[in-house]
Backbone as JSON Lines, residues from 0, in Angstrom:
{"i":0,"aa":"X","n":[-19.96,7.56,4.75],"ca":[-18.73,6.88,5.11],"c":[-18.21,7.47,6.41]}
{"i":1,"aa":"X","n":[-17.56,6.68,7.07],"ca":[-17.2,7.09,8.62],"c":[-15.68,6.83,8.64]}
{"i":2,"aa":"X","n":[-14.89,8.08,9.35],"ca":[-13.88,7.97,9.16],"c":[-12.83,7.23,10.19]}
{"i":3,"aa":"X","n":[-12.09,6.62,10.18],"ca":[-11.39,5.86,11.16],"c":[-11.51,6.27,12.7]}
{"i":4,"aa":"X","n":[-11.63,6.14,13.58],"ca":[-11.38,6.53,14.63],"c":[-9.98,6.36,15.61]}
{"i":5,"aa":"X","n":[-8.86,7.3,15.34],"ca":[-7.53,6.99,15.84],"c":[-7.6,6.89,17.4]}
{"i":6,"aa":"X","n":[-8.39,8.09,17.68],"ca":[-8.08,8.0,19.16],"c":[-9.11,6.36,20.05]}
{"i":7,"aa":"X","n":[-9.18,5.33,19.53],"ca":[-10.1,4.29,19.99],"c":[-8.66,3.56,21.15]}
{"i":8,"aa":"X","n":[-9.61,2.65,21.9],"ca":[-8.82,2.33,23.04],"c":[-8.1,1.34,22.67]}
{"i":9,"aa":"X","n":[-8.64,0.43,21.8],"ca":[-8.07,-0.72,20.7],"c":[-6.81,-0.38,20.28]}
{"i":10,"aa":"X","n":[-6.74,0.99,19.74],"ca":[-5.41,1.23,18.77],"c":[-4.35,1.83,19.96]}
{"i":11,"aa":"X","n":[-5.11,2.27,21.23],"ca":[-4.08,3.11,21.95],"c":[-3.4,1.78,22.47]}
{"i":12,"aa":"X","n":[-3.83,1.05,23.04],"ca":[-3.79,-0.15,23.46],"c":[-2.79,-0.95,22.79]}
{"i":13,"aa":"X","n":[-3.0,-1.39,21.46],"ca":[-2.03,-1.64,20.66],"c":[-0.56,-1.21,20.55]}
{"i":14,"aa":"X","n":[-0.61,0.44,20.81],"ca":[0.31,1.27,20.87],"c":[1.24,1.18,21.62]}
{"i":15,"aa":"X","n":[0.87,1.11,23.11],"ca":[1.05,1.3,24.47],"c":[2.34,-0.47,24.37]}
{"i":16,"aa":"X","n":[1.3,-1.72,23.65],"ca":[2.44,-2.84,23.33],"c":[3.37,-2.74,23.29]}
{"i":17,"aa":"X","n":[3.38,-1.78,21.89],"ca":[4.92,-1.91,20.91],"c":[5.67,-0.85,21.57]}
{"i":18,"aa":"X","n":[5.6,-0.06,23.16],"ca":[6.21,0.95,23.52],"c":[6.19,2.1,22.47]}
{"i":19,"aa":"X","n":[5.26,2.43,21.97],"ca":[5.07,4.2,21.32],"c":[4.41,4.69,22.03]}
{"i":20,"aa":"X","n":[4.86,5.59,22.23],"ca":[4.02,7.1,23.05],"c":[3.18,7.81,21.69]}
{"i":21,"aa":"X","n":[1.99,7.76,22.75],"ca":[0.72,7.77,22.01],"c":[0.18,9.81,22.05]}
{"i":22,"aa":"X","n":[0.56,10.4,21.16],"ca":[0.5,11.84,20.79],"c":[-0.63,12.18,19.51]}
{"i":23,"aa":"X","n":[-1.99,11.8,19.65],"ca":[-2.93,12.13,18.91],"c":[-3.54,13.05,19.65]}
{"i":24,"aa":"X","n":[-4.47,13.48,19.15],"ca":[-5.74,14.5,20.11],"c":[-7.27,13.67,20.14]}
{"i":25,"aa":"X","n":[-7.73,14.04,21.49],"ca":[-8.79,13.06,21.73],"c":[-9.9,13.63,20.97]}
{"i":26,"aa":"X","n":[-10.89,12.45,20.82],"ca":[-12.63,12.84,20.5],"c":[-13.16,13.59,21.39]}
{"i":27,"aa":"X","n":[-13.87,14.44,21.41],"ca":[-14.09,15.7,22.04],"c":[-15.25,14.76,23.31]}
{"i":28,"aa":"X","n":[-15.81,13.22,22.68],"ca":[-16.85,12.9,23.08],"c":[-16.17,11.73,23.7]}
{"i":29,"aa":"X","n":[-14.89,12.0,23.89],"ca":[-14.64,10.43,24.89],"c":[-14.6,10.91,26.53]}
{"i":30,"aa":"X","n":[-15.35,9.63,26.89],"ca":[-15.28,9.44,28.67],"c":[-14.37,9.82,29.65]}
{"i":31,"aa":"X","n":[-13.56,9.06,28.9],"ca":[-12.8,9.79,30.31],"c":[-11.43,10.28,29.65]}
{"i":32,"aa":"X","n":[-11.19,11.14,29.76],"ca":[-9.74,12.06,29.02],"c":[-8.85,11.61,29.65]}
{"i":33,"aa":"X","n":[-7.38,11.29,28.48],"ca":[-5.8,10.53,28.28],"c":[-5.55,11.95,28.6]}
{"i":34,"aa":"X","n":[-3.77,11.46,29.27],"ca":[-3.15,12.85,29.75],"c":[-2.58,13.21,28.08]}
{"i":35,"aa":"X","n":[-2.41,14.6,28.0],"ca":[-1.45,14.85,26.59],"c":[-0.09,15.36,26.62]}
{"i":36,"aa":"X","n":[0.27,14.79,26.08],"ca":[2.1,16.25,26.35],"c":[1.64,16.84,25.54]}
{"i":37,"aa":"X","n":[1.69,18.38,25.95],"ca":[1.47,19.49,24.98],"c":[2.61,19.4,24.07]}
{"i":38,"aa":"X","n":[3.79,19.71,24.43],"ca":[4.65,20.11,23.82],"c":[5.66,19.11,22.75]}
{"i":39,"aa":"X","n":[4.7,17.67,23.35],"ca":[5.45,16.44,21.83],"c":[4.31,16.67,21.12]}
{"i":40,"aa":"X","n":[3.47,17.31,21.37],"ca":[2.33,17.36,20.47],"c":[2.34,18.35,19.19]}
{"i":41,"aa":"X","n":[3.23,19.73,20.07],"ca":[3.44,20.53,18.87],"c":[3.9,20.22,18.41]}
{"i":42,"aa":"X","n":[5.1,19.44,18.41],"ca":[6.43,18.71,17.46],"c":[5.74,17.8,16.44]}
{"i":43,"aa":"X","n":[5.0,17.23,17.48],"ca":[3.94,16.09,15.86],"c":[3.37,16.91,15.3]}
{"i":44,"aa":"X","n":[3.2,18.27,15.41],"ca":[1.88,19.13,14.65],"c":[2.94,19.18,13.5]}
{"i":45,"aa":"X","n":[4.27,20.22,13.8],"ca":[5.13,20.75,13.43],"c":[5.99,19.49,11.94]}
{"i":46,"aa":"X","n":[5.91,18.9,12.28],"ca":[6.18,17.24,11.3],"c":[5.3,17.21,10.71]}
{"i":47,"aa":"X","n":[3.89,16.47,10.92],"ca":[2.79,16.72,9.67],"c":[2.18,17.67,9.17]}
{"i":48,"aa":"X","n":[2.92,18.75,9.46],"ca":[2.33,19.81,8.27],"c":[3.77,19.81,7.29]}
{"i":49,"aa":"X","n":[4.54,19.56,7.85],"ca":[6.17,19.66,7.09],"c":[5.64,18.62,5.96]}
{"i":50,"aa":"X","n":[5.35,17.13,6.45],"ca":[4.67,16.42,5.16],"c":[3.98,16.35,4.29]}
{"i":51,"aa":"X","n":[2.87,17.35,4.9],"ca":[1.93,17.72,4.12],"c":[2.65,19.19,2.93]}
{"i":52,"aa":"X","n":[3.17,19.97,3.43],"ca":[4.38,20.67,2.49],"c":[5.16,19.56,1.58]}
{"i":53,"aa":"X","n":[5.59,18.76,1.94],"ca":[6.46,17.48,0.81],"c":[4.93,17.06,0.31]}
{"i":54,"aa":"X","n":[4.29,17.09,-0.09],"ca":[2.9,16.45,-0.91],"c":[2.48,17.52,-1.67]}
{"i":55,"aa":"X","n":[3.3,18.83,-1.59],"ca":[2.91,20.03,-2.42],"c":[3.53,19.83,-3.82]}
{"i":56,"aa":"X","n":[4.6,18.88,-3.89],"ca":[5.54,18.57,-4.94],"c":[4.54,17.41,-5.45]}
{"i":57,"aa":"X","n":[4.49,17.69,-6.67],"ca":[3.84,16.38,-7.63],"c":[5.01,15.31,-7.68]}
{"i":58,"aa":"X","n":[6.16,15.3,-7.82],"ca":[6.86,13.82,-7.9],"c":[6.77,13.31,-6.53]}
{"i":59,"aa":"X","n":[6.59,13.67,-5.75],"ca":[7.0,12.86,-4.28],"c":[5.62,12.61,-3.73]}
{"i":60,"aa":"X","n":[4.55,13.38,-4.35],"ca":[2.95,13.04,-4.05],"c":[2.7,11.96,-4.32]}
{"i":61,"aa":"X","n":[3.41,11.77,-6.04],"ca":[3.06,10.58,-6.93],"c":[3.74,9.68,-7.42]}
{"i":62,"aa":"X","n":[5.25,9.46,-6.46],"ca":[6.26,8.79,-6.31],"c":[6.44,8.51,-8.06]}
{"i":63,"aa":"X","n":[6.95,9.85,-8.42],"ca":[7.27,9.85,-10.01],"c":[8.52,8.95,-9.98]}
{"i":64,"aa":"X","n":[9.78,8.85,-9.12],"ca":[11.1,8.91,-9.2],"c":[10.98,7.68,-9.41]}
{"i":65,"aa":"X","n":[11.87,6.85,-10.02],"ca":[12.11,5.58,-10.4],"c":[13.14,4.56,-9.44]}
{"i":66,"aa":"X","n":[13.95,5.52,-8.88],"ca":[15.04,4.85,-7.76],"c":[14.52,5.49,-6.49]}
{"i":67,"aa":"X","n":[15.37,4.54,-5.83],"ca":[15.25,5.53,-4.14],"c":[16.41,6.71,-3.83]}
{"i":68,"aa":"X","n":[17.13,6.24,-4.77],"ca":[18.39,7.24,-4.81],"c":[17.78,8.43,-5.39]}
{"i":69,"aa":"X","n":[17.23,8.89,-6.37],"ca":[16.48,9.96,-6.91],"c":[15.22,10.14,-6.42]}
{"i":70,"aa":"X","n":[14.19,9.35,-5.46],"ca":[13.12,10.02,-4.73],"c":[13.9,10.25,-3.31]}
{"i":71,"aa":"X","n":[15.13,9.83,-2.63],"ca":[15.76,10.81,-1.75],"c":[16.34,11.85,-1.96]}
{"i":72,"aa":"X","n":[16.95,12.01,-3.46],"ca":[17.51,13.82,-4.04],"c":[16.01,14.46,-3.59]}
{"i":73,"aa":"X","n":[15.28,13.87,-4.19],"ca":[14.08,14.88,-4.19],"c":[13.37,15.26,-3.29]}
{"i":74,"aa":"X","n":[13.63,14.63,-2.1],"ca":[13.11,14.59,-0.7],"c":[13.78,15.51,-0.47]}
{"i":75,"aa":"X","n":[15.08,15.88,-0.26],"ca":[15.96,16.76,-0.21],"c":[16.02,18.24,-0.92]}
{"i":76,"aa":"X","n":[15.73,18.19,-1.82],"ca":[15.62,19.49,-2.68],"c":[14.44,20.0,-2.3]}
{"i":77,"aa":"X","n":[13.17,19.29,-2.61],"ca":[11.81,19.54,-2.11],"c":[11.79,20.32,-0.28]}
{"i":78,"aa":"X","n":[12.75,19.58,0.42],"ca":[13.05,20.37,1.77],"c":[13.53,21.45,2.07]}
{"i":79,"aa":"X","n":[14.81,22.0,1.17],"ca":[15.54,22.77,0.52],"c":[14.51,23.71,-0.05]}
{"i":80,"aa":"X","n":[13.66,23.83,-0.47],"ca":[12.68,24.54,-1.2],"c":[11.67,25.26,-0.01]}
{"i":81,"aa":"X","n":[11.39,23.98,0.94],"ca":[10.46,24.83,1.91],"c":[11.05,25.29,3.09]}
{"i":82,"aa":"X","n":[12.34,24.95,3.18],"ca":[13.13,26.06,4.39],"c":[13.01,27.14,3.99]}
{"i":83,"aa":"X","n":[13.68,27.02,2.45],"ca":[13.96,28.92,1.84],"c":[12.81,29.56,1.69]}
{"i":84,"aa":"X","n":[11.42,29.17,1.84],"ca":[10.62,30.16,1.71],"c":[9.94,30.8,3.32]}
């Protein structure tokens, strides 16, 4: 199985449409190298690992909560949990 390819010119392309600034990291094997902002890049690093911390909680992994009002407490507490450590 082959896994998506984000950095393709198709999707940057797409991107570039809807006005998003495009902050992935390239294929080590593409032609000709996109400029990067380093530093929105750490910020995206810095965010998906924060999410990947909220996926450490089994209710919010497995959208246990029944309302949105109680899977946002829990978004919240769950955040609350990984500041304090």
């Amino acid at each position: 199985m082959t896994r998506p390819e984000f950095d393709s010119n198709a999707i940057i392309a797409e991107l570039n449409e809807r006005g998003a600034t495009v902050v992935i990291s390239q294929h080590p094997r593409r032609l000709k190298s996109r400029p990067l902002d380093r530093e929105m890049y750490k910020w995206r690093h810095l965010i998906e690992n924060f999410f990947c911390k909220l996926k450490e909680f089994k209710r919010i992994a497995m959208h246990a909560d029944k309302t949105d009002k109680s899977f946002s407490a829990m978004i919240y507490l769950a955040a609350a949990v990984i500041h304090s450590r």
